[in-house]
Structures are given as C-alpha cells and as structure tokens.
KEKE-3310 file (N, C-alpha, C; in steps of 0.2 Angstrom, whole numbers, plus 5000, padded with zeros to 4 digits):
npx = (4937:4932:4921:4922:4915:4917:4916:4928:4940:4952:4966:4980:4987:4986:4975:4972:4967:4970:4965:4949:4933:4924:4905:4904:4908:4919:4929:4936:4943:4945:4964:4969:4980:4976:4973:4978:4986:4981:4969:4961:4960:4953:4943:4938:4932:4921:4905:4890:4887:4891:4903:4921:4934:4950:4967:4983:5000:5015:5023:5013:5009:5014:5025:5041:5050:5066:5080:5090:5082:5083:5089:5104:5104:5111:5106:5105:5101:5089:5072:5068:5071:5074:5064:5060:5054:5060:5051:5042:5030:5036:5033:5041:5047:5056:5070:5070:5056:5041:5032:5028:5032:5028:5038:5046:5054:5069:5077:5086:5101:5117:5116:5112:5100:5091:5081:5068:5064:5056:5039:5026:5021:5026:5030:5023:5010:4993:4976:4961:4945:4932:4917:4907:4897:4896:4896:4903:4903)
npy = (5097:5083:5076:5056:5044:5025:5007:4997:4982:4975:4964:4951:4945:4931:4930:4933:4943:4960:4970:4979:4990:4984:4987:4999:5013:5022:5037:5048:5065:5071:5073:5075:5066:5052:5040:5028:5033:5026:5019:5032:5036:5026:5029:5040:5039:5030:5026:5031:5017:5007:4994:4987:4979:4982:4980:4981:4983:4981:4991:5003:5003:5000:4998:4993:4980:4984:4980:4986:4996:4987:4988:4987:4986:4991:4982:4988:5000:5001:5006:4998:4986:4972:4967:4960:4953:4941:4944:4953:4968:4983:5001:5012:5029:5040:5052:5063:5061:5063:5053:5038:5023:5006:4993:4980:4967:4957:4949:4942:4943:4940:4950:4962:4968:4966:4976:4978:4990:4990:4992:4983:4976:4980:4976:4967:4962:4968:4967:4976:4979:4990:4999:5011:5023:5034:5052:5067:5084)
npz = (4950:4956:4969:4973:4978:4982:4982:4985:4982:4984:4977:4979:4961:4964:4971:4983:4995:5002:5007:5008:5006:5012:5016:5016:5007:5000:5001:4988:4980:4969:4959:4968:4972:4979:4977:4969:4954:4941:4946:4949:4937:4929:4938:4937:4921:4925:4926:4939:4950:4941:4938:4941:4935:4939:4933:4939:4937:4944:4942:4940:4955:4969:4964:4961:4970:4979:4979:4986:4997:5008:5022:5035:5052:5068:5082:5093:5092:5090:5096:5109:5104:5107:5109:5096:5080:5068:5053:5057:5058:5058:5062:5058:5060:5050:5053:5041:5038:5048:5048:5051:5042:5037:5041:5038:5048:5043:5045:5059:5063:5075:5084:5071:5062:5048:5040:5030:5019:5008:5002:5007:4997:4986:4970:4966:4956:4956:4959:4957:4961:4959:4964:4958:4968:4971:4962:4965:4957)
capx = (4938:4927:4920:4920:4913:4916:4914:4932:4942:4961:4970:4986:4986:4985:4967:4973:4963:4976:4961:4942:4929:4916:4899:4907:4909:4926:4926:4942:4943:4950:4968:4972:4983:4972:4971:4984:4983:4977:4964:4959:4959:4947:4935:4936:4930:4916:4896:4888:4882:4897:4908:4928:4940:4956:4974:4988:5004:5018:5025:5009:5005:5017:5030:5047:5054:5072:5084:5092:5077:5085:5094:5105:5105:5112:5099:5103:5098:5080:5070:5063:5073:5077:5057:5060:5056:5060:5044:5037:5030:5033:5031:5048:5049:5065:5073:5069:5050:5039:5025:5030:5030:5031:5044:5048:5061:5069:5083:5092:5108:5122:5115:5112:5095:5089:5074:5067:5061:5051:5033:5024:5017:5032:5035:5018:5004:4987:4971:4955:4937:4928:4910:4907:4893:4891:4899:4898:4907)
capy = (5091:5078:5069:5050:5036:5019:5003:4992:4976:4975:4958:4951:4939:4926:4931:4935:4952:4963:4978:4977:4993:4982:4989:5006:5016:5025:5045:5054:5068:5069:5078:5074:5061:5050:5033:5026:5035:5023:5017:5036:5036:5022:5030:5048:5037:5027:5031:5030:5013:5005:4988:4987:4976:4986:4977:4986:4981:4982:4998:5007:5001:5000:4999:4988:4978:4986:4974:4996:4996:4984:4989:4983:4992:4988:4980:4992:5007:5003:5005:4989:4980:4964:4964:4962:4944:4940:4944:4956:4973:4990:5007:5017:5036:5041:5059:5066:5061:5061:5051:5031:5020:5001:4991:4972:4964:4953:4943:4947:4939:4943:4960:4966:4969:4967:4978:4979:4997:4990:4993:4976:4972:4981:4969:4963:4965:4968:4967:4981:4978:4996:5002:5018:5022:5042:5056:5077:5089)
capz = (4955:4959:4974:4970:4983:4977:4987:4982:4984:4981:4980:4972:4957:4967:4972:4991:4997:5007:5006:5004:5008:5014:5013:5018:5003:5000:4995:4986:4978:4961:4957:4975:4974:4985:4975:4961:4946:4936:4948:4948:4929:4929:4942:4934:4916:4927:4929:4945:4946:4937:4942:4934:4937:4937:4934:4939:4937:4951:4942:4943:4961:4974:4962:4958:4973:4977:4988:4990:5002:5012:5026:5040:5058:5076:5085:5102:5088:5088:5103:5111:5099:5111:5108:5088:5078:5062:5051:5062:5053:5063:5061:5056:5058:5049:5055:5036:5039:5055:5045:5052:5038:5038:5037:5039:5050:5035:5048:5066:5065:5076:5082:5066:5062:5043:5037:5023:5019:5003:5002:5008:4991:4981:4966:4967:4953:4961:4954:4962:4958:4961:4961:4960:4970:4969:4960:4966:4955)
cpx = (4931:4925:4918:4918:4912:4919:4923:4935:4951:4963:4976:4982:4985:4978:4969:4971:4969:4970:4955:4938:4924:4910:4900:4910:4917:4926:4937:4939:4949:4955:4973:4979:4981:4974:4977:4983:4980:4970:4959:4956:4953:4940:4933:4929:4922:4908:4895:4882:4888:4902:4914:4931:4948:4962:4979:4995:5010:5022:5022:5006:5011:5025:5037:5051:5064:5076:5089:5088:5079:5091:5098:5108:5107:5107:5099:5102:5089:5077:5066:5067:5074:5068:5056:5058:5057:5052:5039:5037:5031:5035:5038:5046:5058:5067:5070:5059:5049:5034:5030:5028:5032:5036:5046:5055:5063:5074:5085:5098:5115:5121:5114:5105:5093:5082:5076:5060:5053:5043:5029:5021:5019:5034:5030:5013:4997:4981:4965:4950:4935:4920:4909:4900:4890:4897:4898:4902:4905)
cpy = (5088:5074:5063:5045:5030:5013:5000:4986:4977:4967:4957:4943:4932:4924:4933:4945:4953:4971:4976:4985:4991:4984:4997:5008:5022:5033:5045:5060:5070:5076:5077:5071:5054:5043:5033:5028:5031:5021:5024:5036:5034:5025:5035:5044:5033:5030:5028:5021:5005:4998:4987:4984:4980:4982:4980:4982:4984:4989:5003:5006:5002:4998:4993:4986:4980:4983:4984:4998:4993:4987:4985:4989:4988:4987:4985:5000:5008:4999:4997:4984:4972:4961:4961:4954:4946:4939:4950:4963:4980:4995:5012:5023:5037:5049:5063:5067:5057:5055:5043:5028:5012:4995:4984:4970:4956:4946:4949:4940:4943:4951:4962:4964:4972:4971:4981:4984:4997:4990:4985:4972:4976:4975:4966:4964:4966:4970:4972:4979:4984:4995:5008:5019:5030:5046:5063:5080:5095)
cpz = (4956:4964:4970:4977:4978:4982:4981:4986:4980:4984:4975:4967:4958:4971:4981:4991:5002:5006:5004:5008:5013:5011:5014:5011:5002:4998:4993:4983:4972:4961:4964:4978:4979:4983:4970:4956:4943:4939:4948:4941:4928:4933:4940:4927:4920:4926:4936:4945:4944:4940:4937:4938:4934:4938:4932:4940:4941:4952:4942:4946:4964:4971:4961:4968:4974:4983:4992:4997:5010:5016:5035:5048:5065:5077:5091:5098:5088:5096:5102:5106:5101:5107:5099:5086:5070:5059:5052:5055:5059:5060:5060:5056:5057:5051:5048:5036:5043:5053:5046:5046:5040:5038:5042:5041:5046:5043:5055:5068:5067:5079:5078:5065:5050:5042:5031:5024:5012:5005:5002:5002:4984:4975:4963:4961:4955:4955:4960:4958:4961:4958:4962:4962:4972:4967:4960:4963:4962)
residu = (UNK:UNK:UNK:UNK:UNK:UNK:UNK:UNK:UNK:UNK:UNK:UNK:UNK:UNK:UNK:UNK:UNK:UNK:UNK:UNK:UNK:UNK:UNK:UNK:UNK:UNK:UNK:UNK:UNK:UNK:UNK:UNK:UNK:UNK:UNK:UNK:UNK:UNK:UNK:UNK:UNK:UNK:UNK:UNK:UNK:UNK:UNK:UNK:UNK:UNK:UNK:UNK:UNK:UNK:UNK:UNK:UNK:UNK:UNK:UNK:UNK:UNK:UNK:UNK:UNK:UNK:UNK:UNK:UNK:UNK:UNK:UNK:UNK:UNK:UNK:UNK:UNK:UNK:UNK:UNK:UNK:UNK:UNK:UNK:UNK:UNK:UNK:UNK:UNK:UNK:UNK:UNK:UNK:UNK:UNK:UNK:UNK:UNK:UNK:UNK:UNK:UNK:UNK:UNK:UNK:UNK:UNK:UNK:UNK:UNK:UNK:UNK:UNK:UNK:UNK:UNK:UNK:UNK:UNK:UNK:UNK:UNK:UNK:UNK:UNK:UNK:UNK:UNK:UNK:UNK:UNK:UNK:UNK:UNK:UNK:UNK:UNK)
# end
C-alpha cells in the first residue's frame, strides 16, 4: 500500500467543476477503496510531480443513471416534509444503512413526494485533472 497526495479538479463534459482540492492536497491510500478505480489506477502509475487529465466514463464513475432509483413516498413519512421543495437535495438514512446519503426531491404532487435516489451525477461522464504531489510506501 501507498500513501498518495495529489492536488485535483473534477468536472463534467461540459467543463462545470462540481469537486476541486484547491491548494490543499488530497492523501489516499492505495487498496483502500478511497478514490474510483480508475482514478486510483492513474495515480498508482504517476510520478511525484506529474499532471493527467483522467476521463471517466459515467460507468466507471458514478455509474448508469437508473429511473429504479426513483422513488415515490407520502409526504407525512419524511420528517419536516411540509418544509420540502422541488429540487432540494437532503440527507436520507435508510433503516438498512445509518450512513445518510443524498437524494433529490424530483416532484411533490398531490402529497406524494418523488425522490430520486440516483447519485447527483449518475449518468454523467466526468473529466479529473490530478497532480500527484508526494508518494510514501
């Protein structure tokens, strides 16, 4: 295993950044599962030093948009719901896992409350620019 620090920028194809390091360096450790396989790949192959534009595709990133994701729930099941808007993103704990994840209120028509469980940039391809900026076995 490796420690890796590496300064990045993630945007989609459309050049829109949704992720950047800044001047604040990033650590993983390799094997981990920290970073996207592929982006791991690329940093494992890197030297210290090093600038790569890595383009991942939405199946090895955040993966395949799946309308299954979408779900429809009473609005008097989710707390605070009166407070809800179309658009908004908030925090899900499911009974299965305590770990909140987020998930987009798609519509609220009629009391019924669409969300959409898919990953905000499910579907998406995404481009990462990394530097690797030090390496410690």
């Amino acid at each position: 295993m490796t420690a890796i620090s590496f300064l990045y920028k993630g945007s989609t194809l459309d050049g829109t950044i949704f992720d950047d390091s800044g001047n604040e360096p990033h650590e993983i450790v390799t094997g981990r599962s920290q970073v996207m396989p592929l982006v791991e790949k690329n940093l494992i192959e890197m030297e210290v030093g090093e600038e790569r534009t890595i383009n991942l595709p939405s199946e090895d990133a955040y993966g395949a948009y799946l309308e299954k994701n979408v779900e429809r729930v009473p609005l008097y099941t989710i707390p605070h719901g009166e407070d809800l808007r179309e658009g908004a993103v908030i925090h899900w704990t499911s009974p299965r896992n305590n770990k909140p994840i987020p998930v987009t209120i798609r519509s609220i028509v009629d009391q019924i409350v669409e969300m959409d469980f898919n990953h905000p940039l499910a579907g998406k391809d995404l481009v990462y620019w990394v530097k690797v900026t030090s390496k410690k076995d």
